[in-house]
N, C-alpha and C positions, 0 to 999 in steps of 0.2 A: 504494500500500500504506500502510495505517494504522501510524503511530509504534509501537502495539500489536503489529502484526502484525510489522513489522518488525524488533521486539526480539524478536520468539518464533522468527522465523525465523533470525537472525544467531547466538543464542546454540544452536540446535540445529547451525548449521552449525559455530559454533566447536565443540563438544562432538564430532560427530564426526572435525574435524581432532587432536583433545587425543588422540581411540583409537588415532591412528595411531603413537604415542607412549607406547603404554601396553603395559606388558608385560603375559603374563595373571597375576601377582601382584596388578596393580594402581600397582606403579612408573612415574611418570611420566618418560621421559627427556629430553635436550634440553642441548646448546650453550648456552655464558653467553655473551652479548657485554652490557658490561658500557656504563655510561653514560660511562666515561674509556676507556682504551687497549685494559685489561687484557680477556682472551677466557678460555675453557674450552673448546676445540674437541676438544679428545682422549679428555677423558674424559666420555660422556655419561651417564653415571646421574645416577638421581632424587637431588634436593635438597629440604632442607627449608621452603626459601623457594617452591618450585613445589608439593612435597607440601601442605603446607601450602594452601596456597590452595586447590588442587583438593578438599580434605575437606571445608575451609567450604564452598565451594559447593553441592557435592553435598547438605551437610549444612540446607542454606539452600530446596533442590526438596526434599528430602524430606518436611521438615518444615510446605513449604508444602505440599504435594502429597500424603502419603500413601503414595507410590506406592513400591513394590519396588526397582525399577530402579535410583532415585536413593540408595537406601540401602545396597543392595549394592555402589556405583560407589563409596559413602562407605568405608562398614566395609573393601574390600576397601583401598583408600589410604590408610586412617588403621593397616591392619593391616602396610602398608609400613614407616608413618613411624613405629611402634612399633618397630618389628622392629633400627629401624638404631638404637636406644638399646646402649650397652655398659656394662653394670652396674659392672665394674670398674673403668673410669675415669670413670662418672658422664658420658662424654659421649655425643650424637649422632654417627655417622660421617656426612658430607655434610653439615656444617651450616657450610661454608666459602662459598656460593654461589659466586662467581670461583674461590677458592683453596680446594683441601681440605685445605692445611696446618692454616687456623683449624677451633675449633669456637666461631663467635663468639655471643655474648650475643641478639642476636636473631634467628638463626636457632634456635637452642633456644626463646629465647620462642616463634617463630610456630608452633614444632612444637608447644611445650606446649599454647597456645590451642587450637590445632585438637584433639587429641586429648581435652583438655577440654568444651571445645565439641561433640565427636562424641558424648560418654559418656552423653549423654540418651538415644540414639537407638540403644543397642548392650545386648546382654544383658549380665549381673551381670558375667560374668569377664571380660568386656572393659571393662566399666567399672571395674570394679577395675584389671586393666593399664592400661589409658591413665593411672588415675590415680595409680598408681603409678609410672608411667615420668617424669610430668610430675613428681612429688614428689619422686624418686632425683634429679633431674638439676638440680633445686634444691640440693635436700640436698648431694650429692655434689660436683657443680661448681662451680653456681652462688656460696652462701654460702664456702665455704673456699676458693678459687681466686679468684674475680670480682669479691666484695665488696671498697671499702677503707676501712673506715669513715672516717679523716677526713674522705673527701670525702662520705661518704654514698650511694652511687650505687657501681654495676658500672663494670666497667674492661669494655674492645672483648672480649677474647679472653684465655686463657691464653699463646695464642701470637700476636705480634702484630709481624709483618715490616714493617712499614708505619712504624710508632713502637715501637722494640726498646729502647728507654731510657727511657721514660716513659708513663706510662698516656695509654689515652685515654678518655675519656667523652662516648658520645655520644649524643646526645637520643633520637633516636628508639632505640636500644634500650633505653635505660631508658624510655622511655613503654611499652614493650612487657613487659619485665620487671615494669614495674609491673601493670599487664592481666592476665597471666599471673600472678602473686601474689593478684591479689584475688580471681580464677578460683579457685585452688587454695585459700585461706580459705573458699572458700563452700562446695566441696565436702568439705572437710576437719575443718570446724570449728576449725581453728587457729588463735588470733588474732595469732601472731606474725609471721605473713605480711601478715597485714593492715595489724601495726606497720610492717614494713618497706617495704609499698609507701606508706603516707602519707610516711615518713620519705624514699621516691625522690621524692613529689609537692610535698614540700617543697624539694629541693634543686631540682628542676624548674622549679616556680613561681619559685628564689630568682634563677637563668639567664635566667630569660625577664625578671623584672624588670631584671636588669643589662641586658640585648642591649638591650631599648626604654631605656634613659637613653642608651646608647652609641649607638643608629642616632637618635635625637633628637638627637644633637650632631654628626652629621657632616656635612662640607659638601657640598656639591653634588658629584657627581662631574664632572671635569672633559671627559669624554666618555662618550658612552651616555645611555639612558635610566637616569633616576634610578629606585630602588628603590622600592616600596611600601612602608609602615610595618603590621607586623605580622610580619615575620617571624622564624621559628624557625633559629637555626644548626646546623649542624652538629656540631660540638663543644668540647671544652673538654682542655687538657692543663694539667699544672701552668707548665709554661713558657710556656703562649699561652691568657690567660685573657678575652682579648679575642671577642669574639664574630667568626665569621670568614662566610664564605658559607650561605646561607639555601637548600639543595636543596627545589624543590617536589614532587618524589616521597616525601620522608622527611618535609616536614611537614604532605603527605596522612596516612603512615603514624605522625607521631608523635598526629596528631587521634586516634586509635583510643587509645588508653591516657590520653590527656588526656581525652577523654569518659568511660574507666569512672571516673576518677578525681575528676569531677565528679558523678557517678551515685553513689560513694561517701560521699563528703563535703558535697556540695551546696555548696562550696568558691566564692563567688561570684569570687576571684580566678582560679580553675581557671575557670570561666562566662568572666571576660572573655578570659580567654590564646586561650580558645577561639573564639571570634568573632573576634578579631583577626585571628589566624591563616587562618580559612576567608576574610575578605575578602582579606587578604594574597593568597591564592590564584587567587580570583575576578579578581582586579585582577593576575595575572602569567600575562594569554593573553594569546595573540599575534591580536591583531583581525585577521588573514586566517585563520590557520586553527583556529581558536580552542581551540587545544591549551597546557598549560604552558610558558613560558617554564621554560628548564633550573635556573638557579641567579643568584644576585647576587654581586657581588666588588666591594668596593670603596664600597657603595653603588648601582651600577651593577647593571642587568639584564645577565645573560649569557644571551641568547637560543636557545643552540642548547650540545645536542641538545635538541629535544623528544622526548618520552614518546607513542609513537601506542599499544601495546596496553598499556604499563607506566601510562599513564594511568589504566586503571581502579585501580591503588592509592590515587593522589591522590584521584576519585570517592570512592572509599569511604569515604576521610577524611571528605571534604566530607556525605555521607549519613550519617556518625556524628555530624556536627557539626549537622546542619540543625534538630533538635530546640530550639538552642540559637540559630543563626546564621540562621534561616528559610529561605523556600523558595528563593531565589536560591541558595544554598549546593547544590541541586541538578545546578544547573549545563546544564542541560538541551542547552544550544546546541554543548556540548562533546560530550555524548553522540553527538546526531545529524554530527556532526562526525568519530568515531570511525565511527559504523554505515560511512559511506561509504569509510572505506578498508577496509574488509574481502574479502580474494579471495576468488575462487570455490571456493575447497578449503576455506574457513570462515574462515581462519587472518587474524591482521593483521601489518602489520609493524611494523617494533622505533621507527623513529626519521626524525624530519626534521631533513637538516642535522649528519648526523655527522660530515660535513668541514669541517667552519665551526666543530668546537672547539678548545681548549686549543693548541696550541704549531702545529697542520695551516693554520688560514687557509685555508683551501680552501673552493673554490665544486663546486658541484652533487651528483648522485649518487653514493653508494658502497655497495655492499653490504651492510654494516653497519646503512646504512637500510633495505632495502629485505625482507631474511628476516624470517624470522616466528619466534623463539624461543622456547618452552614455557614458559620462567620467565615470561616478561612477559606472556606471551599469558593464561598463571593467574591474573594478577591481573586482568585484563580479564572472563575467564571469573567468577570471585569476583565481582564486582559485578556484573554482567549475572545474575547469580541472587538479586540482593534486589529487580533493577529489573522482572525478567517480568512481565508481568501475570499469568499463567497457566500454571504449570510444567506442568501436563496437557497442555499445549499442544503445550511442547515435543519436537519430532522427531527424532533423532540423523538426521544426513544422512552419508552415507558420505565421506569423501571421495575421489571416486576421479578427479577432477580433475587432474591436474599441474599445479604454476605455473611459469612460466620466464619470467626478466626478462635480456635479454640487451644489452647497454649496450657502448661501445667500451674499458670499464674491469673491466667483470667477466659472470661469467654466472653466474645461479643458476636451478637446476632442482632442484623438490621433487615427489616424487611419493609417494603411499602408503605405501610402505615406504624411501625413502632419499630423501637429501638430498645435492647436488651444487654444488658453490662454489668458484667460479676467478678469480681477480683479478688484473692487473697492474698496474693501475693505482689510485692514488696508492701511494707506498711503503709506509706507514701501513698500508693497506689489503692491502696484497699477500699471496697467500696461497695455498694451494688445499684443498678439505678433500671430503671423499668417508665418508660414514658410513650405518650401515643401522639404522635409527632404534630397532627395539628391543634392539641391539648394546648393551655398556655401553660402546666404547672405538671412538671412529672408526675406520676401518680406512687413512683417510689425514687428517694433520692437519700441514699446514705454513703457517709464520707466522713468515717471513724478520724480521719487525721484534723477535719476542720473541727469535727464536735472537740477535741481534745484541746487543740489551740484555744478555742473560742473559753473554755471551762480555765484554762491554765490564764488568760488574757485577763477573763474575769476575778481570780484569786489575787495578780497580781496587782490589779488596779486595786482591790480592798485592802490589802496589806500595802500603798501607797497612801490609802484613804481619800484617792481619786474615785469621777466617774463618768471619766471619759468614756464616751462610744469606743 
């Protein structure tokens, strides 16, 4: 089978695995298992980090294609991701991806984008709403809540469990925020949005020049592969102003806002941050399976997890950047690297190497790698719709397939309408969960290592005689 043919066929099967997933509103639902510890297995509704994706897509056949299908499949998910705006607080519900506590800074961006980006493609009064919603939640949230002007740049979240004492700021959603600003200027004719995103593109540019004086001075790591030079951190607080771990999913996704912002400005510093970064990325696969290496620490490559369907976020970096960084930026060998782990139900799986991270040390399989989760599977879906050759092409394949991967540490069974996951082995990992996919809330979800955190969180806080969340 032709590369061609191959891409028309992999993305019709993913497409029909995404319906199996899809309410008839148009809500995509789906489990988080996240790239660290943290999961969302209880509560399955749509999010804006998957909403999101799945509209561009859609919005990406249409507009190649013409055709009905692709635009009804758009309008009908953009008319989701609209719907979870709440005028009164100016936020999105769902735009926590892991945690529905937060309504963080870039899941509002990717919603705005999308529903931006849909308003071409939809009649008056829904271009008017979409662009109204993406406006309000600027207006409302964003600037009065997010902004700090010293720093010039959004802080993570209103609500932010993670860092409760001090802001964070972190790249990639202000690459996104900015995106989403210049988006809302064009449409708007505002130009104070426009001020405000050069004013993110300046604090942006000012970080990235810090991170390369500081990764030019560091020594050799004492173990590990040493780090590539080009990369983008993760963030910045007033207390740790040091550049810290370089995530290559986020500086897939911070490429996307650093390219409008070059497209805006013609900014030749914006030009170089942006080539950096996509060799940066080119240069952190893993020569066997030639997927992203996870993150840096230290100077040092941290190898694992990789990204198998959450990779197409990074591609898509890489394809916003190629204009700029050339055709290697494609990435081609990573693609076809991707088609091959795809199952028979369309779907791919989340991760290589989930036991081999952070604090686990652990060797081989765990379920964690091996499901196939709607968040990440969306962004794989998203790029496989700029890459078709031929959205006409495209065939929704049903899936009526089962998968079942059955190991001496866990068993997962998916079939069309529900999903089944039992684990006892590593601790970490242990769990069991039983959900029927257009459900918004599993109907079993246990996860021995959070009940324990959560129990141990709470003893520590009374013997603080806190009562923090």
């Amino acid at each position: 089978m032709s590369t061609r043919d191959t891409l028309t066929s992999a993305l019709g099967r993913l497409i029909g695995w995404l319906d199996t997933w899809r309410t008839g509103a148009g809500a995509y639902h789906g489990y988080v298992i996240h790239r660290v510890e943290t999961k969302r297995m209880s509560a399955i509704h749509d999010t804006a980090w998957t909403q999101a994706a799945i509209i561009r897509g859609y919005a990406n056949l249409a507009r190649a294609s013409g055709e009905a299908r692709w635009l009804e499949a758009m309008r009908q998910a953009a008319d989701v991701q609209a719907s979870r705006f709440e005028p009164a607080s100016g936020q999105f519900r769902f735009a926590g991806h892991e945690d529905d506590r937060f309504c963080s800074l870039v899941h509002c961006a990717l919603a705005n984008c999308a529903l931006l980006a849909a308003s071409d493609l939809v009649d008056a009064a829904r271009q008017r709403h979409y662009r109204q919603v993406a406006q309000e939640n600027v207006e409302r949230y964003w600037l009065p809540r997010l902004w700090v002007e010293d720093e010039g740049a959004f802080r993570f979240s209103e609500t932010d469990f993670i860092s409760p004492h001090e802001h964070r700021f972190v790249l990639n959603f202000n690459t996104m925020a900015l995106e989403c600003l210049l988006a809302l200027a064009d449409r708007t004719g505002t130009a104070a949005y426009r001020a405000r995103a050069r004013r993110i593109g300046d604090w942006l540019l000012a970080k990235c020049r810090h991170t390369r004086d500081v990764f030019a001075r560091l020594p050799a790591p004492a173990g590990g592969q040493p780090m590539p030079p080009g990369g983008l951190p993760y963030q910045f607080t007033p207390t740790q102003q040091q550049p810290e771990n370089c995530v290559t999913l986020y500086a897939g996704l911070a490429l996307r806002g650093l390219v409008a912002l070059y497209r805006d400005t013609g900014d030749p510093e914006a030009a170089t941050v942006i080539r950096d970064t996509a060799a940066f990325l080119l240069r952190m696969r893993d020569p066997e399976t030639r997927l992203f290496y996870h993150t840096t620490r230290g100077g040092a490559i941290q190898p694992y997890p990789q990204f198998v369907a959450g990779a197409g976020m990074t591609l898509l970096g890489l394809l916003e950047a190629a204009e700029l960084a050339g055709p290697d930026a494609l990435a081609d060998d990573t693609l076809t690297a991707l088609l091959a782990q795809q199952y028979a139900n369309g779907a791919f799986p989340s991760f290589i190497g989930k036991n081999r991270t952070g604090g686990r040390g652990g060797q081989g399989v765990v379920w964690e790698d091996v499901v196939a989760g709607v968040n990440w599977n969306a962004q794989l879906f998203e790029y496989l719709t700029r890459r078709v050759p031929e959205p006409r092409a495209v065939a929704s394949v049903p899936s009526v397939q089962p998968v079942r991967v059955a190991t001496s540490r866990f068993l997962y069974v998916e079939t069309p309408a529900s999903v089944l996951i039992a684990s006892w082995a590593p601790f970490p990992s242990a769990g069991c969960y039983w959900m029927r996919k257009r459900a918004r809330r599993a109907a079993l979800a246990c996860y021995p290592r959070y009940a324990l955190s959560q129990v141990a969180r709470r003893v520590l806080r009374r013997g603080r005689g806190g009562t923090q969340a």
